[in-house]
C-alpha atoms as an extended CHARMM CRD file, in Angstrom:
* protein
*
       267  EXT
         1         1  UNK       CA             25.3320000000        8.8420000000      -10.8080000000  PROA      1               0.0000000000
         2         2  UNK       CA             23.6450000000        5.6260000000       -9.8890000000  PROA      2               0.0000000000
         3         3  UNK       CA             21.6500000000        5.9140000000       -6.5650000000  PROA      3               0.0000000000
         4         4  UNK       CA             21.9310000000        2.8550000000       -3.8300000000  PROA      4               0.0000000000
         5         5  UNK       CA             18.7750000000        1.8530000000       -2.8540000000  PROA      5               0.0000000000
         6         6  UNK       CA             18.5560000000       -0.7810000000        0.2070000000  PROA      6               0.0000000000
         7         7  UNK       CA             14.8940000000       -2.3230000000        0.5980000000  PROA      7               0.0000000000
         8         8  UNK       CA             14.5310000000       -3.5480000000        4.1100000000  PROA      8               0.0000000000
         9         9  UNK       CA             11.7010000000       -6.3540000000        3.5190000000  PROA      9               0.0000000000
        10        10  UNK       CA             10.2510000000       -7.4980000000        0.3880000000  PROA      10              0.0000000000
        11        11  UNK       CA              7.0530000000       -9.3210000000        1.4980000000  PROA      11              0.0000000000
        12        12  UNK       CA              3.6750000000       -8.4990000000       -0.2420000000  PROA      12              0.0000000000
        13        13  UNK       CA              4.1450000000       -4.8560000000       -0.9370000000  PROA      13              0.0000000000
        14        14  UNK       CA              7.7440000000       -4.3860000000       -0.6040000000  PROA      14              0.0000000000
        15        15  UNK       CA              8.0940000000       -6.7520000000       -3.3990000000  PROA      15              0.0000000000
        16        16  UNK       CA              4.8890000000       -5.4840000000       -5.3760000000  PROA      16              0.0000000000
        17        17  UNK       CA              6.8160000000       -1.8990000000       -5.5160000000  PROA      17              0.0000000000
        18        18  UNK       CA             10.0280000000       -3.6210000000       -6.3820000000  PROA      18              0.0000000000
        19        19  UNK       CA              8.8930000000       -5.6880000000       -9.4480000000  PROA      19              0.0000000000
        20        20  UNK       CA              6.6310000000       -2.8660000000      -10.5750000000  PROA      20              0.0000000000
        21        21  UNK       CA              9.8110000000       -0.4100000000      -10.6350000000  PROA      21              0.0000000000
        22        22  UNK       CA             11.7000000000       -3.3720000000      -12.4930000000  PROA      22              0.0000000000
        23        23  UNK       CA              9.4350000000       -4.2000000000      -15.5210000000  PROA      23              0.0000000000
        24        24  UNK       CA              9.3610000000       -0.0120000000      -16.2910000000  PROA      24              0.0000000000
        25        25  UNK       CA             13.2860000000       -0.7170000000      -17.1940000000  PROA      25              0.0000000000
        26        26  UNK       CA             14.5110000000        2.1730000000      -14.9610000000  PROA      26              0.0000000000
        27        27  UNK       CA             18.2690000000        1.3730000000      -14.2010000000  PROA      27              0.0000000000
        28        28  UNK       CA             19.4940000000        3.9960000000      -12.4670000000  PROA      28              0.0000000000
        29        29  UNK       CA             19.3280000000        2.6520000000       -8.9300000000  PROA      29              0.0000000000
        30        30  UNK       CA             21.7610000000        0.0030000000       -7.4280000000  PROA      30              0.0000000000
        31        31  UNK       CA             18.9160000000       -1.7770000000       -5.2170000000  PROA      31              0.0000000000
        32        32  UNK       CA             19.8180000000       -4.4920000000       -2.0470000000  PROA      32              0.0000000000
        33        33  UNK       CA             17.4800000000       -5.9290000000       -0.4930000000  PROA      33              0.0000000000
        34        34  UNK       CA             17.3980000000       -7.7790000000        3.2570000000  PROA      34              0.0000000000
        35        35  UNK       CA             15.1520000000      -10.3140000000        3.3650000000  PROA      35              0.0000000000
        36        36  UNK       CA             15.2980000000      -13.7650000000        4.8680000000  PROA      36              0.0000000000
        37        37  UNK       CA             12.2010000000      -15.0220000000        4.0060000000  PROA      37              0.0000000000
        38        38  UNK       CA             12.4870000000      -14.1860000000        0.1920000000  PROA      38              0.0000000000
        39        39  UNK       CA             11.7950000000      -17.0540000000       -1.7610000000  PROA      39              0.0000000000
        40        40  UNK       CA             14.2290000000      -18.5320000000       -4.5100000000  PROA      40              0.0000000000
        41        41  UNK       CA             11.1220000000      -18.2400000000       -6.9780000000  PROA      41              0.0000000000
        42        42  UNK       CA             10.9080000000      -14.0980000000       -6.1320000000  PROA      42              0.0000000000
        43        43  UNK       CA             14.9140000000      -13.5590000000       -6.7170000000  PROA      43              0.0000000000
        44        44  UNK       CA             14.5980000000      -14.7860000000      -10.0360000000  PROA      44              0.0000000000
        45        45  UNK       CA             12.0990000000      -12.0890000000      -10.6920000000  PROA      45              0.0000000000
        46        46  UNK       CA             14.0000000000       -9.4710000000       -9.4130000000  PROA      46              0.0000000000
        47        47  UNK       CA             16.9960000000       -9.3410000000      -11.7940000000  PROA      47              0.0000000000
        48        48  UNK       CA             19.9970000000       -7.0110000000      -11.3240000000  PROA      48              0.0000000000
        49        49  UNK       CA             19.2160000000       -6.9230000000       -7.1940000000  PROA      49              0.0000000000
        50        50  UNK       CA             21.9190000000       -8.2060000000       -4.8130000000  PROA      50              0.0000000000
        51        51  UNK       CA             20.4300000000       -9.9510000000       -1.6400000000  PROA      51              0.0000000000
        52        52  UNK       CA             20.8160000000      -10.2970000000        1.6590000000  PROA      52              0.0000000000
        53        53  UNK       CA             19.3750000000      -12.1790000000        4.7110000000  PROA      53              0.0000000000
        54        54  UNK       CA             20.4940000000       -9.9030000000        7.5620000000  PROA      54              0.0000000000
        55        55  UNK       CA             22.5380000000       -6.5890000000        8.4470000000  PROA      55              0.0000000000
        56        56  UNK       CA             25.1670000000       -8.6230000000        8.9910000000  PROA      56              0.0000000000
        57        57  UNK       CA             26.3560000000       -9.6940000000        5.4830000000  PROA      57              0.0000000000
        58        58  UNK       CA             26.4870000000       -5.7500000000        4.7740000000  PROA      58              0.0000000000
        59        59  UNK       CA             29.8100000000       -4.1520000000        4.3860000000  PROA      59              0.0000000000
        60        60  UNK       CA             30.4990000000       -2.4410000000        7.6570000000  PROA      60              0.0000000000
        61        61  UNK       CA             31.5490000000        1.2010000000        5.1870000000  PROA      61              0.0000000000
        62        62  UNK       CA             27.9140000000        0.6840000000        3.4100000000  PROA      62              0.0000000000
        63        63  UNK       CA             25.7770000000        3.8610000000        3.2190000000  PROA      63              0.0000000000
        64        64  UNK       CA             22.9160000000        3.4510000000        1.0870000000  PROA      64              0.0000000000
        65        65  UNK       CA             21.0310000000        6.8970000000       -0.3320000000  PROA      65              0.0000000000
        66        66  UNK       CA             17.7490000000        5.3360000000       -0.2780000000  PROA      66              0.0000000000
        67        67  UNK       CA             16.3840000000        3.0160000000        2.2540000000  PROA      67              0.0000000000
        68        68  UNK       CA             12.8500000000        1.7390000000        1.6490000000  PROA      68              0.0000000000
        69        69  UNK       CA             11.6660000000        0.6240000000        5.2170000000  PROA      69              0.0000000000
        70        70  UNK       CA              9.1780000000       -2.1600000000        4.5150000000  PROA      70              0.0000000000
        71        71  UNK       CA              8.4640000000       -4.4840000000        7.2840000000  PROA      71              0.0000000000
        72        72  UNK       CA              6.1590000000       -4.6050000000        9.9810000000  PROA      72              0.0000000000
        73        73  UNK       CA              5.3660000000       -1.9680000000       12.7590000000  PROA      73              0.0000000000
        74        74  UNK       CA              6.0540000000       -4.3450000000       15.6650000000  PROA      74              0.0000000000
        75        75  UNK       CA              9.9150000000       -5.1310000000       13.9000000000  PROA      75              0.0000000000
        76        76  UNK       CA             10.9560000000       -1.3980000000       13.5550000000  PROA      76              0.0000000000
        77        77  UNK       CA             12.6230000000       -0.8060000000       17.5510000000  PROA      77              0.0000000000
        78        78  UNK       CA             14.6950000000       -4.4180000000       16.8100000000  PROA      78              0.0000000000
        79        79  UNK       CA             16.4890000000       -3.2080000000       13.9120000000  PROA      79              0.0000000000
        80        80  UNK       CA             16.0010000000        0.2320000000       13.9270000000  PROA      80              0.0000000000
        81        81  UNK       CA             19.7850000000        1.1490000000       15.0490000000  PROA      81              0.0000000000
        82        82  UNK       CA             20.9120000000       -0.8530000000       12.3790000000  PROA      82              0.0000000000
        83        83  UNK       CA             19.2330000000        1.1050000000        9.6740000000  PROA      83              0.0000000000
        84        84  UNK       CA             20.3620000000        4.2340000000       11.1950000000  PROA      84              0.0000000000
        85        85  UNK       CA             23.7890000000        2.8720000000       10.5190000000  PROA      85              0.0000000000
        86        86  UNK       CA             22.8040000000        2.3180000000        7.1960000000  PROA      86              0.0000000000
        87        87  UNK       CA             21.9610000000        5.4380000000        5.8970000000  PROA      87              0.0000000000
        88        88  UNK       CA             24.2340000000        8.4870000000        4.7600000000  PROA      88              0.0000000000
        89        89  UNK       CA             23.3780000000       11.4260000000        6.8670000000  PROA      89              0.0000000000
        90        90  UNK       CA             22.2220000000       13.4280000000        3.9840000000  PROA      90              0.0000000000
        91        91  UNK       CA             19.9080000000       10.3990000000        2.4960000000  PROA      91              0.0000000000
        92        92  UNK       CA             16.2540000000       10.0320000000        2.1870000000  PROA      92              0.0000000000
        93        93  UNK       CA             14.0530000000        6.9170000000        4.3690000000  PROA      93              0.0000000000
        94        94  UNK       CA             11.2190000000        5.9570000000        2.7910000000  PROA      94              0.0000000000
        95        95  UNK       CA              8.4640000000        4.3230000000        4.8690000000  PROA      95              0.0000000000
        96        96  UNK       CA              5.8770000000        2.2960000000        4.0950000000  PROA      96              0.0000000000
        97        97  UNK       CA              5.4540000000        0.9460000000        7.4840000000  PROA      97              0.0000000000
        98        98  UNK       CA              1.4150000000        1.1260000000        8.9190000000  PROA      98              0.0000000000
        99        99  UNK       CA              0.9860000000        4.2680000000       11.7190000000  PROA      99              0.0000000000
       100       100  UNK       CA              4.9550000000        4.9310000000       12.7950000000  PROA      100             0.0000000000
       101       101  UNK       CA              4.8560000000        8.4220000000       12.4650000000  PROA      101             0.0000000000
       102       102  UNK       CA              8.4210000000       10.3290000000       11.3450000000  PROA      102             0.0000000000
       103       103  UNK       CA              9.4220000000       10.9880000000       15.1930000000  PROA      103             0.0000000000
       104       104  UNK       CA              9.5120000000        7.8350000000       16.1020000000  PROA      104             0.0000000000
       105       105  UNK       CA             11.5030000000        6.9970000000       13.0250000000  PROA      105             0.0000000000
       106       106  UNK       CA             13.6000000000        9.4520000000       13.2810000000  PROA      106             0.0000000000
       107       107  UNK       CA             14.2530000000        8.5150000000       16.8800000000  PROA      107             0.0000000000
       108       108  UNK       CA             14.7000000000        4.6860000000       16.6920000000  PROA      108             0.0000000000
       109       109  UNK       CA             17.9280000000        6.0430000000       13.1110000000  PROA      109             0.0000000000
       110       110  UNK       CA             19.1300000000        7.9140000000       16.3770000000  PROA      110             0.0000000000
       111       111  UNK       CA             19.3470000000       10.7610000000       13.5300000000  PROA      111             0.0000000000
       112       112  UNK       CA             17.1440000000       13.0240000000       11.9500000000  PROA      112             0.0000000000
       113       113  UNK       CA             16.8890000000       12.3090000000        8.6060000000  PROA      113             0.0000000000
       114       114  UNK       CA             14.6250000000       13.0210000000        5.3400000000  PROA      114             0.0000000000
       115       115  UNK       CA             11.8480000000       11.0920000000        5.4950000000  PROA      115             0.0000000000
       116       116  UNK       CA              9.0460000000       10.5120000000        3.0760000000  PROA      116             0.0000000000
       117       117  UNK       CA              6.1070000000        8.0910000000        4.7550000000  PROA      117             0.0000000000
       118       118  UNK       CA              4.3240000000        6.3500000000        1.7730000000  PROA      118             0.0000000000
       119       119  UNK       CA              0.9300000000        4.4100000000        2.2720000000  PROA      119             0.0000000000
       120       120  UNK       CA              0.5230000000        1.7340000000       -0.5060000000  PROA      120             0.0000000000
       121       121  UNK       CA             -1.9370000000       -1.1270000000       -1.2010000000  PROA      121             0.0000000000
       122       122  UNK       CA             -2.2480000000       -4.4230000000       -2.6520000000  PROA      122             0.0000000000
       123       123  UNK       CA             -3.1160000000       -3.1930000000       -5.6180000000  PROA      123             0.0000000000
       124       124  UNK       CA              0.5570000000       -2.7640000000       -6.4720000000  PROA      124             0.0000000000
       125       125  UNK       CA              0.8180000000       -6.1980000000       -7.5220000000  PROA      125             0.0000000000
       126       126  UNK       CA             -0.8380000000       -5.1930000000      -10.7200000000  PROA      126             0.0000000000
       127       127  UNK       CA              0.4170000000       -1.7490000000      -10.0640000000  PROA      127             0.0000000000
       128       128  UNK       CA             -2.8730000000       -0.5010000000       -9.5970000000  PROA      128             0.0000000000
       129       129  UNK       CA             -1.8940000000        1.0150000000       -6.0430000000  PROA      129             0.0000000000
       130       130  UNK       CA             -2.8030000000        4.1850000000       -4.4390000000  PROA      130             0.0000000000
       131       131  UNK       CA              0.1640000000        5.3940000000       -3.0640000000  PROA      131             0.0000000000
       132       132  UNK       CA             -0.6800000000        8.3700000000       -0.2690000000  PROA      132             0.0000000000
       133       133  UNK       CA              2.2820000000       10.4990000000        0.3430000000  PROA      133             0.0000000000
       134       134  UNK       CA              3.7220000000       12.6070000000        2.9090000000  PROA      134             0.0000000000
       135       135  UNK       CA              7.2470000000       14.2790000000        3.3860000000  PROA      135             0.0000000000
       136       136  UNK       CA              8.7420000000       15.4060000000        6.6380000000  PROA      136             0.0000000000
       137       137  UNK       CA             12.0760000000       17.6270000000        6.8350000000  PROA      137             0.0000000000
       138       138  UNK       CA             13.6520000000       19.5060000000        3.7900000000  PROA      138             0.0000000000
       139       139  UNK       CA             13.0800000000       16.6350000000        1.3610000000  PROA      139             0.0000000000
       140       140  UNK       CA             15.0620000000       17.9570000000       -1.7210000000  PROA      140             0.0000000000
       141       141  UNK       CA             13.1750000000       18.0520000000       -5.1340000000  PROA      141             0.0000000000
       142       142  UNK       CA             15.6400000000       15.4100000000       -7.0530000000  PROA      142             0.0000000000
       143       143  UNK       CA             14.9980000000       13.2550000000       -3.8560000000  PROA      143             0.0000000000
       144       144  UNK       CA             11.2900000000       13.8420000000       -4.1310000000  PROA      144             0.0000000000
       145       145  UNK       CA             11.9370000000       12.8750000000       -7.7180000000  PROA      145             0.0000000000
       146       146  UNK       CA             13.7220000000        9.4620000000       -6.8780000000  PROA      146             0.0000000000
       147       147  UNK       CA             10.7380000000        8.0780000000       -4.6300000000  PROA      147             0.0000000000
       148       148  UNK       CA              8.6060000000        9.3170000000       -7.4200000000  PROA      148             0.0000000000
       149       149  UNK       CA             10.7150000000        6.5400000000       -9.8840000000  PROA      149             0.0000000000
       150       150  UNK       CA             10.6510000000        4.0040000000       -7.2180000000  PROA      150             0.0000000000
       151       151  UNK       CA              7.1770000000        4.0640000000       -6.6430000000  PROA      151             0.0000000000
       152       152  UNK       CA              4.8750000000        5.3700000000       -9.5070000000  PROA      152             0.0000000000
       153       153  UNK       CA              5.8640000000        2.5410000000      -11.8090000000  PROA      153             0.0000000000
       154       154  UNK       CA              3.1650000000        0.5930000000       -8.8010000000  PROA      154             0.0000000000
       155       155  UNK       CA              0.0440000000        3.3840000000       -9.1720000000  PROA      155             0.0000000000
       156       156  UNK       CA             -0.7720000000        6.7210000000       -8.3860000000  PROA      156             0.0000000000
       157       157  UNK       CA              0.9050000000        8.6050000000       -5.7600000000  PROA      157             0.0000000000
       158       158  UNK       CA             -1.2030000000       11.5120000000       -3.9340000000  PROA      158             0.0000000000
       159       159  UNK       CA              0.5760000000       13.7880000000       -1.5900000000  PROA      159             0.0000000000
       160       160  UNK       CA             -0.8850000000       15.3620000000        1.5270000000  PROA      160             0.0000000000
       161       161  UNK       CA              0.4750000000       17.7820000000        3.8660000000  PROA      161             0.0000000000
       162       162  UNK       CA             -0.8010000000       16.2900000000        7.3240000000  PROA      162             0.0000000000
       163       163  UNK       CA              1.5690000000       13.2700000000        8.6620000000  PROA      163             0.0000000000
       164       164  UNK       CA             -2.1740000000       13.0840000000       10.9560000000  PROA      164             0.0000000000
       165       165  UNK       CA             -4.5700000000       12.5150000000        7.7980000000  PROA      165             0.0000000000
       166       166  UNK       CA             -1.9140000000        9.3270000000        7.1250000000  PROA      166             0.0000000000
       167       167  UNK       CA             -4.1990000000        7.3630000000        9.6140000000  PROA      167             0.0000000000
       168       168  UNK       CA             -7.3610000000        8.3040000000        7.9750000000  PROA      168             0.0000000000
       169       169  UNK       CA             -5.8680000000        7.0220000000        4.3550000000  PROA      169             0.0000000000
       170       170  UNK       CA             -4.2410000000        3.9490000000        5.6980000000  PROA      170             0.0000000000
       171       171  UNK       CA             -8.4480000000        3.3210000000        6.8110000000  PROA      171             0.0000000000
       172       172  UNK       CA             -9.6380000000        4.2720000000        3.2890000000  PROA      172             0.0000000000
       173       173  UNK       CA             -7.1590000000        3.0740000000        0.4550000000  PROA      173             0.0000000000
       174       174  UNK       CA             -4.5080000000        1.2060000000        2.5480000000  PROA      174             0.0000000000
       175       175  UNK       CA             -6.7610000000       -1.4060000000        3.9700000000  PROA      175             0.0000000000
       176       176  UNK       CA             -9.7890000000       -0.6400000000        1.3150000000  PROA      176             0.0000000000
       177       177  UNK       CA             -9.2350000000       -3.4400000000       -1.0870000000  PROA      177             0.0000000000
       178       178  UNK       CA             -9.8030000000       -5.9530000000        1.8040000000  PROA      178             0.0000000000
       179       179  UNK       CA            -13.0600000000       -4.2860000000        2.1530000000  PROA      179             0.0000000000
       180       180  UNK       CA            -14.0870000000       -4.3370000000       -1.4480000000  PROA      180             0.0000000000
       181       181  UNK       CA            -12.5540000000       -8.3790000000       -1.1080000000  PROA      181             0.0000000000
       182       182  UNK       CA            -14.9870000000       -9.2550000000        1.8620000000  PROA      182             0.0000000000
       183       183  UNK       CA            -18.4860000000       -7.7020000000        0.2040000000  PROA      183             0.0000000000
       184       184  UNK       CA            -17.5270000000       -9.8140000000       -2.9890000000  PROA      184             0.0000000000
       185       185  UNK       CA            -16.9460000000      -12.8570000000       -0.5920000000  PROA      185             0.0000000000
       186       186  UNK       CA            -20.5610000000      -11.7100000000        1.1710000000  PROA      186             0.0000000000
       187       187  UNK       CA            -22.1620000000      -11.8450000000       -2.4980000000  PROA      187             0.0000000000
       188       188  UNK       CA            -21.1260000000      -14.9700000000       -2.9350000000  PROA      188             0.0000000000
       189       189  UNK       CA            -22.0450000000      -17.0050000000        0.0840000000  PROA      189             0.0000000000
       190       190  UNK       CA            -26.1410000000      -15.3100000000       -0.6670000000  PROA      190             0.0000000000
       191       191  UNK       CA            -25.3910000000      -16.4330000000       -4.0440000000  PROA      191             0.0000000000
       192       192  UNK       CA            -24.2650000000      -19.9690000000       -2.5820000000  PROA      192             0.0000000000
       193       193  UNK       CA            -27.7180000000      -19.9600000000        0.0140000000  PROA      193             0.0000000000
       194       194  UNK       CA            -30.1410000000      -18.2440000000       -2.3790000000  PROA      194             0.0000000000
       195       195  UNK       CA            -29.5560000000      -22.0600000000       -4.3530000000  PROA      195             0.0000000000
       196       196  UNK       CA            -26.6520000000      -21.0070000000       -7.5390000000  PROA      196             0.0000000000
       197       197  UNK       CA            -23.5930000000      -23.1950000000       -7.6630000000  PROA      197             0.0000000000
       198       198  UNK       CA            -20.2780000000      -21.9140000000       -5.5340000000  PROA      198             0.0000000000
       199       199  UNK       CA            -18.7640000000      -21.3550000000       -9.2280000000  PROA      199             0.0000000000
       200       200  UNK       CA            -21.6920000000      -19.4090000000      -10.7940000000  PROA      200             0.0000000000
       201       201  UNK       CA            -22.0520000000      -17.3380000000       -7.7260000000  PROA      201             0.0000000000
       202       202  UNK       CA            -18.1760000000      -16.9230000000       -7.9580000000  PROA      202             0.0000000000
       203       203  UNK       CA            -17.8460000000      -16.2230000000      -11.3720000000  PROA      203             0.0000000000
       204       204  UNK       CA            -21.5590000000      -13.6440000000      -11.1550000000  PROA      204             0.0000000000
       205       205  UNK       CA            -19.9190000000      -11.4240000000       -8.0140000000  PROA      205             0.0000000000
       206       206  UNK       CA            -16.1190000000      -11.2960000000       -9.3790000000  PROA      206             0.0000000000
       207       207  UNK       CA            -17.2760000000      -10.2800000000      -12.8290000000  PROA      207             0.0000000000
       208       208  UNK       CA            -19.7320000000       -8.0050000000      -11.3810000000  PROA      208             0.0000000000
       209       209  UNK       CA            -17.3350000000       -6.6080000000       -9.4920000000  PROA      209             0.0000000000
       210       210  UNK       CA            -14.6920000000       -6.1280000000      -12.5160000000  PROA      210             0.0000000000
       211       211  UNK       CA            -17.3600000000       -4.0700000000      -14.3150000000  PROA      211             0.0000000000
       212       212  UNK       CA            -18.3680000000       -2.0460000000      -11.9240000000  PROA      212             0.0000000000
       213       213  UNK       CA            -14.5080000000       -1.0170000000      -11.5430000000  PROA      213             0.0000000000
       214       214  UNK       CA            -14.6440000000       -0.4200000000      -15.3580000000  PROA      214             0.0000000000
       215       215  UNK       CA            -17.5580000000        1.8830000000      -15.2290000000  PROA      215             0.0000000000
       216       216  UNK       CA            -16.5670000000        3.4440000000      -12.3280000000  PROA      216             0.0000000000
       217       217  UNK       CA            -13.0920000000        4.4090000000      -13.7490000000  PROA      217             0.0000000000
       218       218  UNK       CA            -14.6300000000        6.3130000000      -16.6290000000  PROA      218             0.0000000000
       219       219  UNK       CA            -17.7270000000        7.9630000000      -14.7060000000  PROA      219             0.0000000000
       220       220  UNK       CA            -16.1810000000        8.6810000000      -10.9740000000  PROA      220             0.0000000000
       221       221  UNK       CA            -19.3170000000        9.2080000000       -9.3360000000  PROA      221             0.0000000000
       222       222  UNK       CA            -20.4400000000        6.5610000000       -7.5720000000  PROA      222             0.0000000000
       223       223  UNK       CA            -23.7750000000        8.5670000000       -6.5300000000  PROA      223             0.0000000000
       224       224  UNK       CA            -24.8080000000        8.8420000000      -10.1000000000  PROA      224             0.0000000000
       225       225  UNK       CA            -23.9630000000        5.6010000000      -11.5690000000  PROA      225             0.0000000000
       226       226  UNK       CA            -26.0260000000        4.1370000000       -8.7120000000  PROA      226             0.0000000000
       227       227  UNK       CA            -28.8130000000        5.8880000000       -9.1870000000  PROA      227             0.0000000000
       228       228  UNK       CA            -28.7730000000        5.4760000000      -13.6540000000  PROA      228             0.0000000000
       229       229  UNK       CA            -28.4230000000        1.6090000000      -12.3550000000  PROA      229             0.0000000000
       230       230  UNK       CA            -31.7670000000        1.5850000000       -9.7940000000  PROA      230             0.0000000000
       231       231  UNK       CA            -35.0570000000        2.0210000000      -11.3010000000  PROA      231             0.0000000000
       232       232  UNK       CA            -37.6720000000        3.0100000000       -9.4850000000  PROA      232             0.0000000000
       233       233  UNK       CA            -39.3720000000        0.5920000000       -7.4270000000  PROA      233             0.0000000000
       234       234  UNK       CA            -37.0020000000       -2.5340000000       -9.5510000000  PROA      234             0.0000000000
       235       235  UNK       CA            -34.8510000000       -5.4430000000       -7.9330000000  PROA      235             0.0000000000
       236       236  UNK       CA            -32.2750000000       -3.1000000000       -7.5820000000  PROA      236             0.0000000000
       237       237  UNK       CA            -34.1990000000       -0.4980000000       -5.7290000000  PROA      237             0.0000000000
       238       238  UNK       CA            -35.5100000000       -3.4540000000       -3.3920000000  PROA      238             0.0000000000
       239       239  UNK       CA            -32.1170000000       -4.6290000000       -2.2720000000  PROA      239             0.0000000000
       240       240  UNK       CA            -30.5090000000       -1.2240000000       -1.8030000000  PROA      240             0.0000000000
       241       241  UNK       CA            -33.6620000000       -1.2040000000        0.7390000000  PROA      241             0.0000000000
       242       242  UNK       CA            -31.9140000000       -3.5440000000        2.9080000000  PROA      242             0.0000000000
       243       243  UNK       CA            -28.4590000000       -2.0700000000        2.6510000000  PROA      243             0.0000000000
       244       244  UNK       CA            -29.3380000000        1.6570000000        3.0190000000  PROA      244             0.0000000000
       245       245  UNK       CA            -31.7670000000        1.5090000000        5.5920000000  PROA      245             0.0000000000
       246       246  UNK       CA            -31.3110000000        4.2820000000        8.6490000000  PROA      246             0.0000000000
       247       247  UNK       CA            -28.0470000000        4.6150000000        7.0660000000  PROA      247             0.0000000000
       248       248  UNK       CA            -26.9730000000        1.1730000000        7.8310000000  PROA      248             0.0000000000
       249       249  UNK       CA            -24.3770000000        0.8710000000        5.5040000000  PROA      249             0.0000000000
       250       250  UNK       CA            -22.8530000000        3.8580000000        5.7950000000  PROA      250             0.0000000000
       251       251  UNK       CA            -22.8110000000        4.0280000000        9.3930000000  PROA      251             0.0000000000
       252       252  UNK       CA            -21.6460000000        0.2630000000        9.2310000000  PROA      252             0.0000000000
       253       253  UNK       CA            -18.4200000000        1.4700000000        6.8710000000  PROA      253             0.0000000000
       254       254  UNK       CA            -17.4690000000        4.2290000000        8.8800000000  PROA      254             0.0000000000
       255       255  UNK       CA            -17.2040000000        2.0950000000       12.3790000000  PROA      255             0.0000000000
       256       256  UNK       CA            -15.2230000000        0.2310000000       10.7150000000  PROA      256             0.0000000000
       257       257  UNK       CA            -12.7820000000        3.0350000000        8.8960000000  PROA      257             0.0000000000
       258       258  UNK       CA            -12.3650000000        4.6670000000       12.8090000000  PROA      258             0.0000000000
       259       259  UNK       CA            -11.6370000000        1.2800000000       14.1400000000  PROA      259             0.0000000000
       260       260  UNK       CA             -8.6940000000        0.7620000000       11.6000000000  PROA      260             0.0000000000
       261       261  UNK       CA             -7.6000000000        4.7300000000       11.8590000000  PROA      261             0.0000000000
       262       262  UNK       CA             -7.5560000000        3.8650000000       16.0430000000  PROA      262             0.0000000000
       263       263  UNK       CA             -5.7360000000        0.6600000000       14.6800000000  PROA      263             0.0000000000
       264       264  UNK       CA             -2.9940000000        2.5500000000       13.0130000000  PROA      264             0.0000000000
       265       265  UNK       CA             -2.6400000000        4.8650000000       16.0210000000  PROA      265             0.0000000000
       266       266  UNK       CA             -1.5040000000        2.1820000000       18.2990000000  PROA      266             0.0000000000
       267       267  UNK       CA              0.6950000000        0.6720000000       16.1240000000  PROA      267             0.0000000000
């Protein structure tokens, strides 16, 4: 039986998780999406979708089995009644919205529903995402199964069992390729001042930054590929120095993982 699917926002991520699910050729879903932003250019890579721009061009009788929340935070109370009108009583809401936690979901459906929050990043684009997973209520196992198809065709997907600990991964992996993104773009600007061109020190830190990935995918220890890589009293050894020093940079990455678990808090 084909499952209807209803996407509620296909920006960055909501279309990252959408294209990665098309291209692995699963066609057992019937998937809308409500967008009003989505470009012409996007549609055309979304083949076999219907679209929408608003609740309103929805058949009134519609009740989808699957509705993949994917919008902002600060949108969910202005449309929240809508989706509760959306979705059969016995479906399953997916959420991939940053720090609304399942009560308050469940509260602005004016239901309580099945609920599976899902924490994605960029990454899905080249479906490369860690997807961090956590099910309230008596999600069934085929429905566990259908978020499973929707989203594992994007990366990874690692369950916990604390809605709480979704804070602390939306600091780490959700927002952690932004912080990977803004060292690179640090590299590059000492590159720029130590005197190399903006394109060598471009081309140095990305492709750097590519192979350590590599390496780091086959040896996952970070700790003892940095040490193999710093001989004793070397260049490297000099410059980890700077960044190690009274814990600097660890105590400098942590601030910054509480301030984005606070972040997701408020939201």
């Amino acid at each position: 039986m084909t499952k209807r699917v209803l996407f509620i926002g296909a920006g960055n991520m909501g279309f990252a998780i959408l294209r990665s699910f098309i291209d692995s050729g699963n066609e057992s879903f019937d998937i809308s999406i409500i967008d009003p932003n989505l470009s012409k250019e996007k549609k055309i890579q979304l083949p076999g979708c219907s679209f929408y721009e608003d609740f309103t061009e929805l058949v009134d009788t519609v009740q989808f089995d699957v509705i993949v929340i994917a919008i902002k935070p600060q949108i969910f109370n202005d449309i929240s009644s809508e989706i509760g009108a959306c979705i059969d009583d016995s479906g399953l809401i997916v959420s991939i919205m940053a720090g609304v936690e399942t009560n308050r979901i469940n509260s602005g459906l004016g239901k309580d529903i099945k609920i599976i929050r899902c924490m994605p990043n960029l990454a899905a684009l080249v479906n490369y995402s860690v997807n961090v997973a956590y099910i309230a209520g008596t999600v069934d196992s085929s429905q566990k199964v259908t978020f499973e198809e929707l989203f594992n065709g994007s990366g990874p997907i690692k369950w916990i069992d604390n809605e709480d600990l979704m804070h602390k991964t939306t600091a780490l992996s959700g927002s952690g390729p932004a912080y990977y993104f803004a060292f690179t773009e640090a590299l590059i600007k000492a590159g720029e001042s130590m005197g190399l061109s903006s394109k060598q020190a471009s081309d140095l830190a990305i492709d750097t930054f590519l192979g350590t990935a590599a390496l780091i995918k086959e040896n996952r220890s970070p700790e003892v590929l940095r040490e193999r890589v710093t001989s004793k009293g070397g260049t490297t050894a000099a410059a980890l120095s700077i960044l190690m020093k009274n814990n600097c940079l660890d105590n400098l990455v942590k601030d910054a993982l509480v301030a984005a678990e606070k972040r997701s808090k408020e939201l």
